[in-house]
N, C-alpha and C positions, 0 to 999 in steps of 0.2 A: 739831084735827088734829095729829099726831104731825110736825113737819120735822125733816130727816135738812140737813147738808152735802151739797155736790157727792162730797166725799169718800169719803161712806157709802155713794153709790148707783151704779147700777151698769146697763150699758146693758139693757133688756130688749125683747125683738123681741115686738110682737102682731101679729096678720090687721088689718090698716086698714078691709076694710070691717067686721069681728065687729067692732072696738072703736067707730068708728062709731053703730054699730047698736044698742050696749048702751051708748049713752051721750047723753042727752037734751043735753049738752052736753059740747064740751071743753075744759074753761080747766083749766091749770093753778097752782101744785099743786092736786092732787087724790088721792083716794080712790076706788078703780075696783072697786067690787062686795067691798069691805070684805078686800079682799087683797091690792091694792096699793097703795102712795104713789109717786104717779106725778108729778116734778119737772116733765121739762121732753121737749119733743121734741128729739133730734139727730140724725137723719136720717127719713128717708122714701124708701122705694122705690116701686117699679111696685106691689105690693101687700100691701108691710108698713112696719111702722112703728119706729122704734128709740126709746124713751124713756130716760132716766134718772130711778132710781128704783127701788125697794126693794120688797120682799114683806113684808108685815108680818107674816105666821106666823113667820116668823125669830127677831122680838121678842119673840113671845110663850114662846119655848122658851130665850131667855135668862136 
């Protein structure tokens, strides 16, 4: 698995129950349907979720 820095990554909002649901488990880091590197949680709302963490399609156009 690719690790990025705090530095590198960057807050991303998903639907908490879609990520949930497409996810037989959550432990991070992780790799979320081979598009994201998903560090770490920093917030949680009423019904979405704030990670830190990067897109990996990014990478691959560098």
């Amino acid at each position: 698995m690719t690790k990025f820095k705090d530095s590198e990554c960057y807050p991303i909002k998903f639907n908490l129950f879609g990520l949930l649901a497409m996810s037989d488990k959550l432990t991070f880091p992780m790799v979320w349907q081979d598009k994201y590197y998903l560090k770490k949680v920093i917030q949680i709302d009423k019904d979405s979720i704030f990670i830190l963490g990067r897109n990996l399609e990014l990478e691959g156009n560098k």
